[in-house]
PyMOL Python script that loads the backbone (N, CA, C, O; Angstrom):
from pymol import cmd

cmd.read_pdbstr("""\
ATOM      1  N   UNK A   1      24.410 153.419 167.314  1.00  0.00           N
ATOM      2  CA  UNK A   1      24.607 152.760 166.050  1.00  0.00           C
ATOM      3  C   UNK A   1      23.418 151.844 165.811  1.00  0.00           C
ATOM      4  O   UNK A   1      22.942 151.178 166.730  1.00  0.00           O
ATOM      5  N   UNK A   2      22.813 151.807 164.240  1.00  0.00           N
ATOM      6  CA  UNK A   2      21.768 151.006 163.904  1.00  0.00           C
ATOM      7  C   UNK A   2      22.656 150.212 163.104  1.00  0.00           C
ATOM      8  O   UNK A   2      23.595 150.669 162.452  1.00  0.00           O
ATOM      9  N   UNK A   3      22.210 148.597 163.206  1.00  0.00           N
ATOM     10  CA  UNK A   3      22.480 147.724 161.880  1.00  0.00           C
ATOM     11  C   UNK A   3      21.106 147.512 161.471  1.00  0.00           C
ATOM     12  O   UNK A   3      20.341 147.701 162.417  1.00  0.00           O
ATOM     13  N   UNK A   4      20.560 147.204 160.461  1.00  0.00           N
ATOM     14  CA  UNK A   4      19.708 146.248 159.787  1.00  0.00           C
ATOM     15  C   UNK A   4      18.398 146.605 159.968  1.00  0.00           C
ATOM     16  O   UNK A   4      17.490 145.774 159.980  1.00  0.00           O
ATOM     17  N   UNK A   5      18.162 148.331 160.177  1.00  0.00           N
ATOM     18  CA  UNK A   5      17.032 148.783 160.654  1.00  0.00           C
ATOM     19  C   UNK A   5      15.666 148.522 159.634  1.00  0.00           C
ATOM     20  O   UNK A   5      14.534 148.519 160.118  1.00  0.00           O
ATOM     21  N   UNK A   6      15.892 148.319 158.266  1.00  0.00           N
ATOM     22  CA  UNK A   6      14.340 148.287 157.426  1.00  0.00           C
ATOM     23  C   UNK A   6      13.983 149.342 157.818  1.00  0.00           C
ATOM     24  O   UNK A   6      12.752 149.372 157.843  1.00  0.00           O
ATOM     25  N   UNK A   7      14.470 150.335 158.178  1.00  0.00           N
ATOM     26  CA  UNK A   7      13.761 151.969 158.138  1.00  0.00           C
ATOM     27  C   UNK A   7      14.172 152.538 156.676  1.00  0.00           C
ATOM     28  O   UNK A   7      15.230 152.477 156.049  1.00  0.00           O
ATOM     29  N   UNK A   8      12.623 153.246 156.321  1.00  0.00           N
ATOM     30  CA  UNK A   8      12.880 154.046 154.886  1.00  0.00           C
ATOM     31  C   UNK A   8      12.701 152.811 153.527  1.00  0.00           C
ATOM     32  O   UNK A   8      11.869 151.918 153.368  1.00  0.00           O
ATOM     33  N   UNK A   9      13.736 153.193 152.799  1.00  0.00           N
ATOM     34  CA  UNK A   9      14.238 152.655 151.707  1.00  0.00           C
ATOM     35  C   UNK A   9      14.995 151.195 151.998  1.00  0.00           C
ATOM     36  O   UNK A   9      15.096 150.343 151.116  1.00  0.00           O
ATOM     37  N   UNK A  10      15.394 151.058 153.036  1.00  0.00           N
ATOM     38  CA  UNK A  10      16.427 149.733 153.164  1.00  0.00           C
ATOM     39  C   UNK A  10      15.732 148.372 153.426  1.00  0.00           C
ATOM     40  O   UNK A  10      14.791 148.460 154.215  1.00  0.00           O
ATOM     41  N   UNK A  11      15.982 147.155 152.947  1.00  0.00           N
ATOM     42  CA  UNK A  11      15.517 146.368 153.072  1.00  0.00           C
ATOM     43  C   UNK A  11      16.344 145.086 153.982  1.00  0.00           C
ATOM     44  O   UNK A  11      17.135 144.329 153.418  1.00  0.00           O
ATOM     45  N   UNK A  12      16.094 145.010 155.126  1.00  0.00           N
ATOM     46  CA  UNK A  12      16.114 144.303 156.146  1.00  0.00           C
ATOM     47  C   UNK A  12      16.992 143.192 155.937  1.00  0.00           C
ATOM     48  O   UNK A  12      16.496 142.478 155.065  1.00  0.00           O
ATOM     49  N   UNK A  13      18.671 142.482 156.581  1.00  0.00           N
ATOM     50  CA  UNK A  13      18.974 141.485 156.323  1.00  0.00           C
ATOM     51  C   UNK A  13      18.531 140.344 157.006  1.00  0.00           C
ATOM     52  O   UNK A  13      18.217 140.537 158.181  1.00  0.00           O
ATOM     53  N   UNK A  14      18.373 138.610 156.340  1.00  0.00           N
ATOM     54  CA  UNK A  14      17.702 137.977 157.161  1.00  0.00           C
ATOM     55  C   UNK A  14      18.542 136.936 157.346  1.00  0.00           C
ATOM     56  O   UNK A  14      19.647 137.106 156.831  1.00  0.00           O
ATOM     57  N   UNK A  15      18.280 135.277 158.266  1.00  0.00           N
ATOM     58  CA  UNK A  15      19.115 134.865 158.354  1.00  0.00           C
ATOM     59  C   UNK A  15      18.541 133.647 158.916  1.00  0.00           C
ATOM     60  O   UNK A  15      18.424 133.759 160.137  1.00  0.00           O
ATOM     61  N   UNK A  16      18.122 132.471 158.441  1.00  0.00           N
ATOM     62  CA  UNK A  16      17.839 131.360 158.468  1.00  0.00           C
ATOM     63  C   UNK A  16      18.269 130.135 159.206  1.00  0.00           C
ATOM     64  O   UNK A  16      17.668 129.092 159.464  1.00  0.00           O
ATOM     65  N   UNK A  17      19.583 130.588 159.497  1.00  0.00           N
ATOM     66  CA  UNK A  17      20.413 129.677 160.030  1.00  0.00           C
ATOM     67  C   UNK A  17      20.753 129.943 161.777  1.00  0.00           C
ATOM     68  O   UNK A  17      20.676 131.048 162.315  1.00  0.00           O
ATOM     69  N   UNK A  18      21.092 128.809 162.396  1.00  0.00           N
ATOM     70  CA  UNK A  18      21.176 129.300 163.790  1.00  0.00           C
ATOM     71  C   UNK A  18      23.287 129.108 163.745  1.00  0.00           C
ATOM     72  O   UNK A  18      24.138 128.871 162.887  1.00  0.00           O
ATOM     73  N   UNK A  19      23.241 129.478 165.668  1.00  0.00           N
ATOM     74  CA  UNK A  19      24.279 129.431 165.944  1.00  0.00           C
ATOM     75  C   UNK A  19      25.507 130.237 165.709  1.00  0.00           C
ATOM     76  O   UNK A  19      25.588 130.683 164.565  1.00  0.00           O
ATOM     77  N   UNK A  20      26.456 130.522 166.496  1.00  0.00           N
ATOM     78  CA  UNK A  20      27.406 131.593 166.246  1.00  0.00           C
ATOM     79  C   UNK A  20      28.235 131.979 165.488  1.00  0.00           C
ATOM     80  O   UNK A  20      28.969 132.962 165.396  1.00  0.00           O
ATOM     81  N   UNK A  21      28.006 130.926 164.844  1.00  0.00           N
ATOM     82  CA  UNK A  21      29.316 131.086 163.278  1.00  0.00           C
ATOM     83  C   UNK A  21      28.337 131.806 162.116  1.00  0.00           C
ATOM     84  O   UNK A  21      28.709 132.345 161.073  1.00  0.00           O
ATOM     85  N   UNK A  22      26.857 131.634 162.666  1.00  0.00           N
ATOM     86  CA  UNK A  22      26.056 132.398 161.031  1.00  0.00           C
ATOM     87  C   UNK A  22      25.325 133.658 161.436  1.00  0.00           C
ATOM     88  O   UNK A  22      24.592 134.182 160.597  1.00  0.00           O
ATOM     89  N   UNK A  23      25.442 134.170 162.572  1.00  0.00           N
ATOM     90  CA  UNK A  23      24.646 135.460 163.267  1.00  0.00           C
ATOM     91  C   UNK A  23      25.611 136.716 162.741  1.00  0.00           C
ATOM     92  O   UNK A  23      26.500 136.686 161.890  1.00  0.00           O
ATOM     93  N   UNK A  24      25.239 137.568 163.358  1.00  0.00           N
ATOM     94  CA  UNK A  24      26.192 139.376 163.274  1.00  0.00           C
ATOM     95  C   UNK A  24      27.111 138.798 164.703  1.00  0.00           C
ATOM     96  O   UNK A  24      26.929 138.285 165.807  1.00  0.00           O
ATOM     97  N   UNK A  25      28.500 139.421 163.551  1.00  0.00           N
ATOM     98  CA  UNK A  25      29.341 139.671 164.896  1.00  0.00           C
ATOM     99  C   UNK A  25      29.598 140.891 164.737  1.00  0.00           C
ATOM    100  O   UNK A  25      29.684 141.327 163.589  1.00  0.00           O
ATOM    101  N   UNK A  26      29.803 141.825 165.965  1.00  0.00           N
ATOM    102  CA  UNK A  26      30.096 143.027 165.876  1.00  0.00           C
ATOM    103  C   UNK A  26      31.489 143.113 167.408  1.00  0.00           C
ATOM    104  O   UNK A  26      31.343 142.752 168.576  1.00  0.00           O
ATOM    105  N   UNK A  27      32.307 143.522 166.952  1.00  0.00           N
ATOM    106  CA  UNK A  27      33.282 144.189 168.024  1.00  0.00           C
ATOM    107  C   UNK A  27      33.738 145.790 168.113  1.00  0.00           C
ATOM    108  O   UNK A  27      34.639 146.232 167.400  1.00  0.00           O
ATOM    109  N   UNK A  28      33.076 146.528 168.985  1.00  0.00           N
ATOM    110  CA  UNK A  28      33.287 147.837 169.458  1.00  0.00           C
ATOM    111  C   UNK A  28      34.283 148.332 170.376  1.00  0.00           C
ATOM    112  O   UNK A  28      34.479 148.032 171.554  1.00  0.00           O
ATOM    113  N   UNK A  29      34.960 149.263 169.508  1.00  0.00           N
ATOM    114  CA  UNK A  29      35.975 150.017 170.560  1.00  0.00           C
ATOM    115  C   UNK A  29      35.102 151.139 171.535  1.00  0.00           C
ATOM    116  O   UNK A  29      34.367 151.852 170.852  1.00  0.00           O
ATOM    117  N   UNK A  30      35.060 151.398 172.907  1.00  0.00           N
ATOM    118  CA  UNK A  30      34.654 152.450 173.901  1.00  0.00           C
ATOM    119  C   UNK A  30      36.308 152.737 174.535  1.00  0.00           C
ATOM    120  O   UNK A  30      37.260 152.182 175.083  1.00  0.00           O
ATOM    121  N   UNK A  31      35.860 153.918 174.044  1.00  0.00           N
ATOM    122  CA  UNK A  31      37.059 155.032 174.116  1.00  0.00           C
ATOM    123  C   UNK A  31      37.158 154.844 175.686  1.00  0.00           C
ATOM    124  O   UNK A  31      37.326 156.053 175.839  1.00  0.00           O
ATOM    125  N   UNK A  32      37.195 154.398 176.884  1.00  0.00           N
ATOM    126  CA  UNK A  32      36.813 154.459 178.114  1.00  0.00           C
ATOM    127  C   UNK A  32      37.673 155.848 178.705  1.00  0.00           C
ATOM    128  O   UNK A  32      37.363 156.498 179.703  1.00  0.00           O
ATOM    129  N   UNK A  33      38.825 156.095 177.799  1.00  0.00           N
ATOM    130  CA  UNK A  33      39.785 157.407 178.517  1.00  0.00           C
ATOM    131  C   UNK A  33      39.316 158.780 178.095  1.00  0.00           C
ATOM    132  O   UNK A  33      39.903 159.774 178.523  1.00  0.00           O
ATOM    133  N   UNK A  34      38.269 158.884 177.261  1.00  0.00           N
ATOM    134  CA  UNK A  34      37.355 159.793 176.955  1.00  0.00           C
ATOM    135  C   UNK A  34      35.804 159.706 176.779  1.00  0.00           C
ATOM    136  O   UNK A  34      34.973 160.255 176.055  1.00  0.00           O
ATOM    137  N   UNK A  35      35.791 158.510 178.042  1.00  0.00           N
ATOM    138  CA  UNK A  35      34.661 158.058 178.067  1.00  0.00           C
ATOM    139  C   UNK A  35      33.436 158.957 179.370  1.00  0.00           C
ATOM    140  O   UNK A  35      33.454 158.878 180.598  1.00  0.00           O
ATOM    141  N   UNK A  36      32.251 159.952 178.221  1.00  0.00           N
ATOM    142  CA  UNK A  36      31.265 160.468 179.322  1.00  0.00           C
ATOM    143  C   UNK A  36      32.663 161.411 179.823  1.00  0.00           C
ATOM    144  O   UNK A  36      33.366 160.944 180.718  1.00  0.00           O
ATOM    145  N   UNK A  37      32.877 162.217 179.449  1.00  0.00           N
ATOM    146  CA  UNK A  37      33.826 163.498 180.186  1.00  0.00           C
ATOM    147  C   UNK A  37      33.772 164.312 181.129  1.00  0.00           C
ATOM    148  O   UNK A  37      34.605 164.859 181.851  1.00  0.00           O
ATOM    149  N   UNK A  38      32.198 164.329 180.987  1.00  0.00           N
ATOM    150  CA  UNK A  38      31.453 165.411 181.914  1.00  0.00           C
ATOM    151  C   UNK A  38      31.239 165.078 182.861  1.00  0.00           C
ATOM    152  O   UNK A  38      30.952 165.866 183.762  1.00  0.00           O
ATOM    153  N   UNK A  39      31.311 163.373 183.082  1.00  0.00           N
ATOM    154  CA  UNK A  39      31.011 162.002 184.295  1.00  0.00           C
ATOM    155  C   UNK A  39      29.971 162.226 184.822  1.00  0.00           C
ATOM    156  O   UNK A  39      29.985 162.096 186.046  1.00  0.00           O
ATOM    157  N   UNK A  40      28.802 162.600 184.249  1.00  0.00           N
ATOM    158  CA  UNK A  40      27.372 162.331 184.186  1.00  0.00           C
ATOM    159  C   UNK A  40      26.983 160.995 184.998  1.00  0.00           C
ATOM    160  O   UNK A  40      26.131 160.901 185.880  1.00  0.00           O
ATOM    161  N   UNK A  41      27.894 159.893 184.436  1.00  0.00           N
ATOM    162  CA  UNK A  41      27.747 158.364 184.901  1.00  0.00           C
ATOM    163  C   UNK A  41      29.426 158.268 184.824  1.00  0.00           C
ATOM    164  O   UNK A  41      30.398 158.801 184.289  1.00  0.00           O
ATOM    165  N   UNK A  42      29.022 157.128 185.815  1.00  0.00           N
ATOM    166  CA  UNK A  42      30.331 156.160 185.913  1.00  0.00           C
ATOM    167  C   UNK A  42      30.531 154.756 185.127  1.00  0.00           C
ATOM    168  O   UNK A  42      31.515 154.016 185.099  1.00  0.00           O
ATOM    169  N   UNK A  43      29.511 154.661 184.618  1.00  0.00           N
ATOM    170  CA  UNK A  43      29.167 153.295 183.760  1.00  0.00           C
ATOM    171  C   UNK A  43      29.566 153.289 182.929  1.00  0.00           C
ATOM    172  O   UNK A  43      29.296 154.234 182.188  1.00  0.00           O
ATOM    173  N   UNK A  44      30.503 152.222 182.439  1.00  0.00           N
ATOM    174  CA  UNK A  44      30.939 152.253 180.319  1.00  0.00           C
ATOM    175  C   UNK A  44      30.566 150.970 180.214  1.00  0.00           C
ATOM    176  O   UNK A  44      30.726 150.095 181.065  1.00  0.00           O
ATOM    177  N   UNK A  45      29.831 150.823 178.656  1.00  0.00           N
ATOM    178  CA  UNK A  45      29.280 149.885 178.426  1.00  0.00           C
ATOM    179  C   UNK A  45      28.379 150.015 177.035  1.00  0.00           C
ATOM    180  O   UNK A  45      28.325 150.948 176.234  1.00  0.00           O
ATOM    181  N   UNK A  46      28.017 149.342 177.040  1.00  0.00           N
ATOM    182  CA  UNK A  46      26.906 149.647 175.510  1.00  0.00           C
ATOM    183  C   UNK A  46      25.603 148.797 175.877  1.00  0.00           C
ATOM    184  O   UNK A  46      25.432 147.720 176.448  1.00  0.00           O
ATOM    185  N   UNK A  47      24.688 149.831 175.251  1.00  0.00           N
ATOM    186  CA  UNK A  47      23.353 148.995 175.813  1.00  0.00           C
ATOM    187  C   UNK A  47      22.973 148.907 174.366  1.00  0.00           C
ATOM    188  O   UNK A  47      22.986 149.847 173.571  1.00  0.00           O
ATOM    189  N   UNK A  48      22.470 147.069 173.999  1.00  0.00           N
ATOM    190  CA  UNK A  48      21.937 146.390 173.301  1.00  0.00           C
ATOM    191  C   UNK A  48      20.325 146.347 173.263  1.00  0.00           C
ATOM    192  O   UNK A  48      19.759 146.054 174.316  1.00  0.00           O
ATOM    193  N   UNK A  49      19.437 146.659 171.953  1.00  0.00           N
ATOM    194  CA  UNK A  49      18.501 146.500 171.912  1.00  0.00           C
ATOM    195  C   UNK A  49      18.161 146.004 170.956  1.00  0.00           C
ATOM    196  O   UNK A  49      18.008 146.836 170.062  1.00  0.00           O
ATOM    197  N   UNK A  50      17.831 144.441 170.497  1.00  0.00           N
ATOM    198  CA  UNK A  50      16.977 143.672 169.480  1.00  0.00           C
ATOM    199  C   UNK A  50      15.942 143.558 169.585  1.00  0.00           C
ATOM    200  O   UNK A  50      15.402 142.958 170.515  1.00  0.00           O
ATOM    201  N   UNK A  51      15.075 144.398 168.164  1.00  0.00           N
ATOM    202  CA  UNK A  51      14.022 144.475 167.667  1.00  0.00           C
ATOM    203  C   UNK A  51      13.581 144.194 166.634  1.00  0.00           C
ATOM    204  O   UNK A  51      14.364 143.832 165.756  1.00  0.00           O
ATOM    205  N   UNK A  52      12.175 144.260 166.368  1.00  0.00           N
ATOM    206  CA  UNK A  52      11.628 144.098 164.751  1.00  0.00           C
ATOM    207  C   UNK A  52      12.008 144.875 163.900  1.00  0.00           C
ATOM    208  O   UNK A  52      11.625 146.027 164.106  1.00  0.00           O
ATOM    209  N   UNK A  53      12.857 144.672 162.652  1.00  0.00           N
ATOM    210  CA  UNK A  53      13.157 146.002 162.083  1.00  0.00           C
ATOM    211  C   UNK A  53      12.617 147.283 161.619  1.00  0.00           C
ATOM    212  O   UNK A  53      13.199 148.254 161.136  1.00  0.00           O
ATOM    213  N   UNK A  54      11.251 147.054 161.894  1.00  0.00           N
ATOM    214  CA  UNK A  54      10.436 148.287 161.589  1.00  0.00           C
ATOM    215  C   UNK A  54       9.848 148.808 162.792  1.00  0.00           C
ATOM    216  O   UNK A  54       8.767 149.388 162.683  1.00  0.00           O
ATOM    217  N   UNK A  55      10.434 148.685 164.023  1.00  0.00           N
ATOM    218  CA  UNK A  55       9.407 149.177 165.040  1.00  0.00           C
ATOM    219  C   UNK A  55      10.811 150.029 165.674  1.00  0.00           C
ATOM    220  O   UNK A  55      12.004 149.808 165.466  1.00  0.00           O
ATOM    221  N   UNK A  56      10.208 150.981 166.441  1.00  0.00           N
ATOM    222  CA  UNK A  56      11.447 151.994 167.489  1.00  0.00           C
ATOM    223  C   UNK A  56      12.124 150.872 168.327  1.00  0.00           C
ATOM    224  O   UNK A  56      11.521 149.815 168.508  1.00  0.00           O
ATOM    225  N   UNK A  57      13.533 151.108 168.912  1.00  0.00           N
ATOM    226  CA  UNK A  57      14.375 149.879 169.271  1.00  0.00           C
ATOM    227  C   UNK A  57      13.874 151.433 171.259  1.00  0.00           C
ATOM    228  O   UNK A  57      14.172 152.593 171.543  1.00  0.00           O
ATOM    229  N   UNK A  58      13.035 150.273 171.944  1.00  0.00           N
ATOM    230  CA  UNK A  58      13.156 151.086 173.472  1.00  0.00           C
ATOM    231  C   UNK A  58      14.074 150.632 174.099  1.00  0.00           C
ATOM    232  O   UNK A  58      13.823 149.458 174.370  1.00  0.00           O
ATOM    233  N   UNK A  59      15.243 151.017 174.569  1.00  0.00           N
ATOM    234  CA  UNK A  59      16.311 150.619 175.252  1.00  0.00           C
ATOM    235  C   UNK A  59      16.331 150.969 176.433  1.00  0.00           C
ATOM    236  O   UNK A  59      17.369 151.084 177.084  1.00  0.00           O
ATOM    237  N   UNK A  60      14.853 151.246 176.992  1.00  0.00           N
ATOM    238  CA  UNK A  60      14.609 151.271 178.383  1.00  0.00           C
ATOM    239  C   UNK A  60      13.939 150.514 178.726  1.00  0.00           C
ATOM    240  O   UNK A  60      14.102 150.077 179.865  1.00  0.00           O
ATOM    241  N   UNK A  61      13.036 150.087 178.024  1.00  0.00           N
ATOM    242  CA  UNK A  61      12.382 148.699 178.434  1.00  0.00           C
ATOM    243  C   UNK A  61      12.724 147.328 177.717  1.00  0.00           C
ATOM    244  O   UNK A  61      12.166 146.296 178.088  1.00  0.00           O
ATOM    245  N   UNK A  62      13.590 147.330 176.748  1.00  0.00           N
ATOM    246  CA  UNK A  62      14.063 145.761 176.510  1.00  0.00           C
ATOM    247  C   UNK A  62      15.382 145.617 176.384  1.00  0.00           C
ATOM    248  O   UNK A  62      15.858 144.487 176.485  1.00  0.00           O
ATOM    249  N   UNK A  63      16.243 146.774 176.132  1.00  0.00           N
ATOM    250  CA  UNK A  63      17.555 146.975 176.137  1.00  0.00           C
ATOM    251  C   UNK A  63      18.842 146.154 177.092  1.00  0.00           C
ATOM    252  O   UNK A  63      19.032 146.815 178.113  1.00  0.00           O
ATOM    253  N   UNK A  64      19.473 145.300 177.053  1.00  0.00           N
ATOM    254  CA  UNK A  64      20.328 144.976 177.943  1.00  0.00           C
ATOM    255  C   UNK A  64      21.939 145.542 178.173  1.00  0.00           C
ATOM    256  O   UNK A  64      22.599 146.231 177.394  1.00  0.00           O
ATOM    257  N   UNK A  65      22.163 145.235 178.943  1.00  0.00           N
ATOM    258  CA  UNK A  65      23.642 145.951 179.423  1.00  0.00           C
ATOM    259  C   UNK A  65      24.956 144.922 178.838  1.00  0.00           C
ATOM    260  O   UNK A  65      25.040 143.739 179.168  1.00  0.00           O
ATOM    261  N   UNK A  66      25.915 145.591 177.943  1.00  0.00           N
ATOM    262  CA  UNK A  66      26.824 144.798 177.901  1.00  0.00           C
ATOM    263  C   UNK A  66      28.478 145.286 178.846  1.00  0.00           C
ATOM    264  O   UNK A  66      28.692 146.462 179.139  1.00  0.00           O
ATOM    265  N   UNK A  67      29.086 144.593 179.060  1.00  0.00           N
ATOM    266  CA  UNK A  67      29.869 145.284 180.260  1.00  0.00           C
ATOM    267  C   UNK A  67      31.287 145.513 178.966  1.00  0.00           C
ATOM    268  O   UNK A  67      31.365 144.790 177.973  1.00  0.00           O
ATOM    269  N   UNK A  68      32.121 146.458 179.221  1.00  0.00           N
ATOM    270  CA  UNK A  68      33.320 146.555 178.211  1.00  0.00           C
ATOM    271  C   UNK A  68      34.282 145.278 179.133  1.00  0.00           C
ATOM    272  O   UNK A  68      34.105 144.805 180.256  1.00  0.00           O
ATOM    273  N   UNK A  69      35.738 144.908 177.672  1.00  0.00           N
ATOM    274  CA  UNK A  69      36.411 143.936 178.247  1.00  0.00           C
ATOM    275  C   UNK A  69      35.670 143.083 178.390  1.00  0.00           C
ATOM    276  O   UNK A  69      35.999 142.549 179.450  1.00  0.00           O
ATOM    277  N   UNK A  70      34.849 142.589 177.991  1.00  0.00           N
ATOM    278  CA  UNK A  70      33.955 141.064 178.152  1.00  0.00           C
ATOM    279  C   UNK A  70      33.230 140.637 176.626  1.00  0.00           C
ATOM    280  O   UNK A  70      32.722 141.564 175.995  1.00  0.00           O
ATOM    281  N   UNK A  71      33.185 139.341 176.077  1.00  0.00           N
ATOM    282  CA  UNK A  71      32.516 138.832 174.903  1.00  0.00           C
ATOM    283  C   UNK A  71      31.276 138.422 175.299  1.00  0.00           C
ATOM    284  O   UNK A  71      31.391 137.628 176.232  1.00  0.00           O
ATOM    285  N   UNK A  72      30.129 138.622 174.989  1.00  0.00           N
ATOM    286  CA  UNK A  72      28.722 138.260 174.846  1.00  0.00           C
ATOM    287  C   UNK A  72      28.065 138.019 173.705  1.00  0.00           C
ATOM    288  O   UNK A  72      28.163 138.538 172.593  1.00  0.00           O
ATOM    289  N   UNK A  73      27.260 137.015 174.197  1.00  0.00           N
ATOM    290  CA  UNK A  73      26.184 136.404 173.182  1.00  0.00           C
ATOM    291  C   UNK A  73      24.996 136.725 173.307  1.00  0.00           C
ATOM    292  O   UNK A  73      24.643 137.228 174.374  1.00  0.00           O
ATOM    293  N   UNK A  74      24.150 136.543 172.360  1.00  0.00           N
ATOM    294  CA  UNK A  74      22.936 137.017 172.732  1.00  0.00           C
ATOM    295  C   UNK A  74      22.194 136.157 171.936  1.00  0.00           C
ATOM    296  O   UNK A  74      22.446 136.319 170.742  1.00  0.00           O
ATOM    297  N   UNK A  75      21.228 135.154 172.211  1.00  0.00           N
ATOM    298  CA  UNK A  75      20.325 134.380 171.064  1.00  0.00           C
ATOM    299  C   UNK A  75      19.003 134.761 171.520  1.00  0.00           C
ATOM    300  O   UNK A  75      18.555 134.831 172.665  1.00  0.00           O
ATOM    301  N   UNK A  76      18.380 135.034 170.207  1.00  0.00           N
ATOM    302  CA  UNK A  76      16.596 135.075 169.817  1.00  0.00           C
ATOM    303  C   UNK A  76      16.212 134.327 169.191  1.00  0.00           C
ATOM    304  O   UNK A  76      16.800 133.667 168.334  1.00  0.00           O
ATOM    305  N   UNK A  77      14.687 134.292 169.657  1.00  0.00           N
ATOM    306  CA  UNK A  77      13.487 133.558 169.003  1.00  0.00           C
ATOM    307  C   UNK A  77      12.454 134.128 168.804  1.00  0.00           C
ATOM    308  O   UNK A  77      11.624 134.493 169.637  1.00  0.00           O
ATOM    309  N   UNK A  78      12.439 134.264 167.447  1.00  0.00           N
ATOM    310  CA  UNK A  78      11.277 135.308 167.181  1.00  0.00           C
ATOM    311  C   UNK A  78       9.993 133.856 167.493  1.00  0.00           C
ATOM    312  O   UNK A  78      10.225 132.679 167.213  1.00  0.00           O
ATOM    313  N   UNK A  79       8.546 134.438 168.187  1.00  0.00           N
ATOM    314  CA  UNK A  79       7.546 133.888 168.579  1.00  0.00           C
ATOM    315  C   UNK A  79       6.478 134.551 168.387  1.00  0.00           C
ATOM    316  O   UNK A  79       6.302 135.657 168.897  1.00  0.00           O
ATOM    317  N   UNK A  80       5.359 133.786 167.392  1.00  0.00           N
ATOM    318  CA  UNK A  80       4.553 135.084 167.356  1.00  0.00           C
ATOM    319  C   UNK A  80       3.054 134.377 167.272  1.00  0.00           C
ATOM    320  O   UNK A  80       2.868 133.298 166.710  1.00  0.00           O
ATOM    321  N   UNK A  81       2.425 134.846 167.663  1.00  0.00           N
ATOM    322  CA  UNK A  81       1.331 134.569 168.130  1.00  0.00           C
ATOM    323  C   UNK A  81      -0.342 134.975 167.565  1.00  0.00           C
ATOM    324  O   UNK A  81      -1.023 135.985 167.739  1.00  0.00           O
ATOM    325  N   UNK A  82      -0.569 133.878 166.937  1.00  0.00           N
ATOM    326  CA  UNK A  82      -1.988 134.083 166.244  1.00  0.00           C
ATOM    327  C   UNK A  82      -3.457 134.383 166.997  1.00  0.00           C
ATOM    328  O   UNK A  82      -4.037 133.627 167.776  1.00  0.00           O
ATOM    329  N   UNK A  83      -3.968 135.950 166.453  1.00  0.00           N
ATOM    330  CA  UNK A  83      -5.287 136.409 167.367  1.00  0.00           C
ATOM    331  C   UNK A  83      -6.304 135.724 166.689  1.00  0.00           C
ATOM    332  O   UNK A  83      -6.329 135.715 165.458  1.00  0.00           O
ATOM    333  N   UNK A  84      -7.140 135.153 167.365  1.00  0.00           N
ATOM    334  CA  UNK A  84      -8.377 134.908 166.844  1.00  0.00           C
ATOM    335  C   UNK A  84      -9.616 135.529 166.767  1.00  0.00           C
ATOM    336  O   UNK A  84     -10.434 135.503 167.687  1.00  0.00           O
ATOM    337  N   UNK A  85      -9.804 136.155 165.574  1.00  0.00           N
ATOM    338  CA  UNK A  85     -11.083 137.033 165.944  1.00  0.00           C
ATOM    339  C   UNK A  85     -12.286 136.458 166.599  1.00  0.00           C
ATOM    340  O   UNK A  85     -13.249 137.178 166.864  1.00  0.00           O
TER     341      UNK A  85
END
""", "prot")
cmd.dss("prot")
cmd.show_as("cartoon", "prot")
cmd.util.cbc("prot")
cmd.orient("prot")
């Protein structure tokens, strides 16, 4: 699942404000009793990846693990850094 990708035509939601009452909340059902059938893995979970909305989201190199049955937070700071020619 993508939220808020700015891919294509869509234009990116933004959000000025800090703290948990003004961010995305999202709550996901994982089917865990038809979870991976083939049991490839034993792991259920959802892996989280926040990115720039216009760049590929790598969920192998920045992606984190969220565990099912558990609430998590997650806070960013976008930081960005001026090159000097």
């Amino acid at each position: 699942m993508t939220f808020n990708s700015g891919m294509g035509k869509r234009t990116a939601v933004n959000t000025t404000l800090t703290g948990n009452k003004n961010g995305l909340s999202i709550e996901l059902h994982i089917d865990q009793q038809n979870y991976m059938l083939k049991k490839f893995s034993q792991k259920a979970g959802i892996r989280l990846v926040v990115h720039h909305p216009n760049s590929i989201p790598l969920a192998d190199e920045y992606g984190m693990d969220l565990h099912p049955n558990t609430a998590s937070s997650v806070a960013v700071q976008v930081v960005s850094y001026l090159q000097i020619p």
